[in-house]
N, C-alpha and C positions, 0 to 999 in steps of 0.2 A: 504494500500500500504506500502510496505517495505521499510525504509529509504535504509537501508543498499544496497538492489536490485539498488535506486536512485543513490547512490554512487556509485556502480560498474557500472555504462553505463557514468558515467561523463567523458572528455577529458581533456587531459593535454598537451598542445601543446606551447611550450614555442618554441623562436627563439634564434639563438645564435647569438651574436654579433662579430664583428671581432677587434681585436687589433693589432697593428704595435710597440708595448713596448718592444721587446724584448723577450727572451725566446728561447724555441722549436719550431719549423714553423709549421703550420699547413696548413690543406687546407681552403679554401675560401668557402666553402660550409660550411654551418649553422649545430649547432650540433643540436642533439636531449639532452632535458636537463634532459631527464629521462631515466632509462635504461631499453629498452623497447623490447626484444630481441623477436618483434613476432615472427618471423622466426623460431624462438628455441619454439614455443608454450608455453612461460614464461605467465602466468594469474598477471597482475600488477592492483591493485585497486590503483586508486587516493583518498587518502583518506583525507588531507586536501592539500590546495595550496602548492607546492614544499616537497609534500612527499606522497611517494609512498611505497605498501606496495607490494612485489611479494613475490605471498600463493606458486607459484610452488619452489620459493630458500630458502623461509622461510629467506627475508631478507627486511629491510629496506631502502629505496633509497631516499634520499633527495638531492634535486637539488641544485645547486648553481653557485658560479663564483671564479677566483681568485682574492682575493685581494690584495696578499702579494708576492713577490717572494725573496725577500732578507732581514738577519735581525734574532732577537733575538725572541722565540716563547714562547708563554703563552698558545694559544692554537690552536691548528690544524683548528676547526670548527668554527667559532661564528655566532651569530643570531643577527639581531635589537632588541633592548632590548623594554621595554612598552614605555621609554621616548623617542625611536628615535634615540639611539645611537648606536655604537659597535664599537669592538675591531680590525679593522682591521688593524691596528699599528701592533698587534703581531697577527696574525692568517693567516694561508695561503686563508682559504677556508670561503668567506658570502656567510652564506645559507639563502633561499629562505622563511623557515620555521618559522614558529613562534616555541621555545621552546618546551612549553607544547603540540603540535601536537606531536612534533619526538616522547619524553618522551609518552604519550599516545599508537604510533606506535607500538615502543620497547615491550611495553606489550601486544599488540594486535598479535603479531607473538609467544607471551608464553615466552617472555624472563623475568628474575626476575630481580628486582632490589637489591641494598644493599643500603649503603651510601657513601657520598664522605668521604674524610678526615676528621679527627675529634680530635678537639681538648678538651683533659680530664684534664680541674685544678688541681683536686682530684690529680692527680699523678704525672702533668707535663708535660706531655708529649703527644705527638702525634699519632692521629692513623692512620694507612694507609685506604684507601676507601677500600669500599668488594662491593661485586657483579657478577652477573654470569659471564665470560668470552666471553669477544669480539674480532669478527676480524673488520678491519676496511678496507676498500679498496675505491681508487678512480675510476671513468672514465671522460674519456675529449672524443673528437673526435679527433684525431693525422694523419694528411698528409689526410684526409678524411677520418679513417678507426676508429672503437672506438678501444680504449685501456686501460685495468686494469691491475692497479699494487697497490701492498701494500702503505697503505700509509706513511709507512717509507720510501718509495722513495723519497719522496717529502723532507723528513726531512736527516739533518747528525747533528753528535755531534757537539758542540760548539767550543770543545778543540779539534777534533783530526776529522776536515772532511773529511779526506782520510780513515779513519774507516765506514765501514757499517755497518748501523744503526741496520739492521733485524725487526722483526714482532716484535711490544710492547706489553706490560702484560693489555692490555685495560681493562674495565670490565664496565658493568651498575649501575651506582651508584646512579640513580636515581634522583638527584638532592636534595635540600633540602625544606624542605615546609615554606610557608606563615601563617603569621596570618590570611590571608582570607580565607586560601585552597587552595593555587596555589602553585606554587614552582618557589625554588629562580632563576633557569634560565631565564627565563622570564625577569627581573628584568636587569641581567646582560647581557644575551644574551650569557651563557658559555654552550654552548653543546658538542662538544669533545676539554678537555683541556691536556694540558701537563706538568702543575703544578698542586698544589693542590690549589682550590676553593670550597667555603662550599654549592656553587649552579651548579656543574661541574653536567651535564648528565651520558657523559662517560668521564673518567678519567681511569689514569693509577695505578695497585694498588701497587705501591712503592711510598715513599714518595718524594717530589718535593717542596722546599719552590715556594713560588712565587716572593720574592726579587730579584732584577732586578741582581745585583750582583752572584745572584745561577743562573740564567735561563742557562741552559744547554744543551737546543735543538735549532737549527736555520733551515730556512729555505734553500733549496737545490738548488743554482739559475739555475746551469744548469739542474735540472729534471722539476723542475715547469714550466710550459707552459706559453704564454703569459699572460699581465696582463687581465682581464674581459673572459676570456677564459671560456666559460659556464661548470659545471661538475658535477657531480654527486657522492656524498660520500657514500658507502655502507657498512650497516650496521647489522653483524648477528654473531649468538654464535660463538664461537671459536672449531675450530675441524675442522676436514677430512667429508666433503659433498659429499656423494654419491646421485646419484637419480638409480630408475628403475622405468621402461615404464613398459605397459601391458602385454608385450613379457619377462620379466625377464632378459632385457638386463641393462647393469649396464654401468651409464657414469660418471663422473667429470666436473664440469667445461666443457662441451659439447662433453667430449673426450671419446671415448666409449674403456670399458675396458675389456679384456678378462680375465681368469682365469688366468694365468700367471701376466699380466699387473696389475690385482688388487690387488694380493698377493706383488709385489714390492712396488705401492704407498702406501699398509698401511704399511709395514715394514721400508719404509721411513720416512711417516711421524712421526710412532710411533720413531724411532730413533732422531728428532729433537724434540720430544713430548713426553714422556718416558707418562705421564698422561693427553696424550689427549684424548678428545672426537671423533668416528664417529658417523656424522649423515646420516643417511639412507632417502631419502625422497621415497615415494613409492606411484607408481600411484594404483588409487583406484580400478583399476580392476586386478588385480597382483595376481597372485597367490599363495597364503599362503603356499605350497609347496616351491615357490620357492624363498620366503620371506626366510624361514628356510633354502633352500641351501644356500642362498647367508650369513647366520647369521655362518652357521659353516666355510665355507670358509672366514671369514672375522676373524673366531676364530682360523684357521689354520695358519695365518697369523699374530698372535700374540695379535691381541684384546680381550679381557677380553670382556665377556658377559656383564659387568657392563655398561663399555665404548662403548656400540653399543646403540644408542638410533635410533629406526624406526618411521617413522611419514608418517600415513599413508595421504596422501595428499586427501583430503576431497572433494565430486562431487559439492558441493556447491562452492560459490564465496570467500563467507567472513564466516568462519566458527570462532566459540566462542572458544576462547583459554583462556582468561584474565577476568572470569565475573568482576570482580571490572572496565577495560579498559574499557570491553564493555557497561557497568553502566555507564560509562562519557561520552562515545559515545554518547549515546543516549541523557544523561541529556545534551549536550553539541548540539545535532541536532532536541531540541526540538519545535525549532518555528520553522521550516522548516518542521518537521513533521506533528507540528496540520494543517501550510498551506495546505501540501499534502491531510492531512484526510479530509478537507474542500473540497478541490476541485476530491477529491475520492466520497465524498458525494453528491456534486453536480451532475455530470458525472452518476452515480450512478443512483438519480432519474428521469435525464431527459430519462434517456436510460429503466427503468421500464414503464416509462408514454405511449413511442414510443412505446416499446411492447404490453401494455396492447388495443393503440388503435386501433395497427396491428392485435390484438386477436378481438376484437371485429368485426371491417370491417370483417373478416376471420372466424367468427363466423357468420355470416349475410349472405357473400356468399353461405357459405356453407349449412344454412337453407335452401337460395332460390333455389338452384339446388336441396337438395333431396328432396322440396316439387315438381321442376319440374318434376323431375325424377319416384317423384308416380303418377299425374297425367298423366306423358306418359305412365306407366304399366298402369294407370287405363284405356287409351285411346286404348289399344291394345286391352284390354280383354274386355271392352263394349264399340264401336265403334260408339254406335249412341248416345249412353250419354256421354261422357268422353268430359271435354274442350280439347278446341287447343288451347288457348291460355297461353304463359309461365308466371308463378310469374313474382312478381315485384321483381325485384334484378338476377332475372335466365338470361343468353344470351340470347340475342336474336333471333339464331337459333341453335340449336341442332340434327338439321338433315331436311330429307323432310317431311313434313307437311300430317299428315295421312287423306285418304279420310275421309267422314262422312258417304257416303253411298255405298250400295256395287252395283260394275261394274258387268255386268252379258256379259261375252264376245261373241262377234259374231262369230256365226260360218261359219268357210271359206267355200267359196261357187266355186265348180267345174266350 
């Protein structure tokens, strides 16, 4: 049995709480704490507690709450760390997750990692974090209805909050490792920060002391929603997300685009993006014809064949992107597995046994009818030798019982 198969039928049913703290008003209906968009036919694995992996956005969704709404920021996200603590003093957003899941996740959707910030003696000096480019977005449920927005909403400058903040230079930075082989988040509970830290997940790749005296980002009080307000941080490469369906139709963000319409959003984006990525997601029955239409009209449109990456979206549930992720995966679900193979084995032979004893009764019957079955041919063709009576194991009756001797009939009399 499939661990991975086990994982993808699991439920993730979390309740949202309500708060009277102030904020944005919301509605009184309970949110959903994962973003789980069936209606849009989104495929979401739960892949550990409070993180969620959706193969159809190729994005990472970890759950959470508010914890912050007003106040100086060190980091956007934090996690409980191994000893039971966290930073929700300076974080808007506890998440749900343990660390090393998200970090795990990241890889599992094919994102690569770099390093955090890094500090070199040799020279003196400081290095900024590297890693692939992230976007970073929230969801809450708002007046009853879900709503995302960048998670620079949530944040403004320190010095100048009537300046808008725009999308930040995120990136995976992967965090830093343990002497055991784990990594330093964990430890701290730092998964998206906005300083630099030497166990930061995601992190921003400009430099950020973390002295309380530099912090330079604060929390937004009138964007942030109330306090315990359930939400969901989402998390995926940086760039312009296209999808197409089966039909070679082309949407965004659920908005479906014509040839006109899609020529303007990448000429837009590229113009706030001069070297951004598109990503293309593409349903697995698509037609390679129109795969190519859609790859020169995306070129007509100013994208560099470089800058088009397609991914064809996979008939499977949880397809291998990351073998070293998927390597931890496993070493990571490995007593849950041998229980599985235990109780696959057991299952297994009770259900061999039940057959083999269903084959034999079924083999017995069926002696005893075609030994009946020759004695009735024998009983037809020599009428005064042949038994009438049936096997042991044959019905009981099989028809009317043939005479033994023969009727010589009378003849009708005038």
């Amino acid at each position: 049995m499939c661990v991975f198969h086990v994982m993808s039928m699991l439920a993730l049913v979390v309740l949202a709480g309500e708060s009277d703290r102030g904020g944005p008003t919301s509605s009184s209906r309970p949110a959903l704490r994962s973003t789980t968009r069936d209606g849009g036919g989104d495929h979401i694995v739960i892949y550990k507690p409070g993180v969620g992996i959706n193969w159809t956005r190729r994005q990472v969704e970890l759950t959470g709450k508010v914890a912050l709404r007003e106040g100086m920021l060190e980091l956007f996200a934090c996690a409980t760390d191994v000893y039971g603590g966290d930073k929700t003093h300076e974080s808007i957003m506890l998440l749900d997750a343990r660390p090393l899941h998200a970090y795990q996740a990241l890889g599992l959707i094919g994102l690569k990692p770099g390093r955090p910030a890094q500090w070199v003696p040799e020279t003196n000096t400081m290095l900024p974090a590297t890693g692939q480019p992230l976007e970073l977005r929230v969801e809450w449920l708002h007046d009853g209805r879900p709503r995302e927005v960048d998670v620079s909403e949530w944040m403004q400058l320190a010095d100048r909050p009537e300046t808008r903040l725009g999308p930040l230079p995120w990136v995976f930075a992967g965090s830093g490792p343990t002497a055991d082989g784990g990594i330093l988040a964990d430890e701290d509970g730092t998964v998206a920060t906005v300083v630099d830290f030497d166990g930061s997940i995601i992190c921003l790749s400009a430099l950020h002391p973390s002295d309380y005296d530099q912090l330079w980002i604060a929390a937004r009080p009138d964007k942030v929603p109330q306090l315990d307000m359930p939400c969901t941080l989402i998390v995926r490469a940086a760039g312009l997300w296209l999808a197409m369906d089966r039909f070679g139709r082309v949407t965004t963000n659920g908005r479906r685009l014509g040839p006109d319409d899609l020529a303007k959003e990448v000429r837009r984006y590229l113009k706030t993006a001069p070297k951004g990525l598109v990503h293309v997601l593409v349903a697995p029955t698509a037609l390679p014809a129109d795969v190519q239409a859609l790859r020169k009209r995306l070129r007509d449109a100013g994208a560099s064949d470089k800058a088009v990456q397609v991914y064809r979206q996979p008939a499977s549930s949880f397809p291998a992107d990351d073998p070293k992720a998927g390597k931890a995966l496993l070493q990571d679900r490995l007593p849950l597995q041998e229980s599985l193979l235990k109780s696959a084995r057991r299952e297994h032979k009770h259900l061999l046994d039940q057959l083999t004893t269903r084959q034999a009764a079924f083999e017995r019957r069926t002696s005893a009818v075609a030994d009946y079955v020759a004695r009735l041919r024998n009983g037809l063709t020599h009428p005064t030798t042949a038994a009438t009576t049936a096997p042991a194991g044959a019905p009981e009756r099989m028809g009317p019982s043939l005479p033994t001797t023969r009727v010589t009939p009378t003849p009708n009399r005038r």
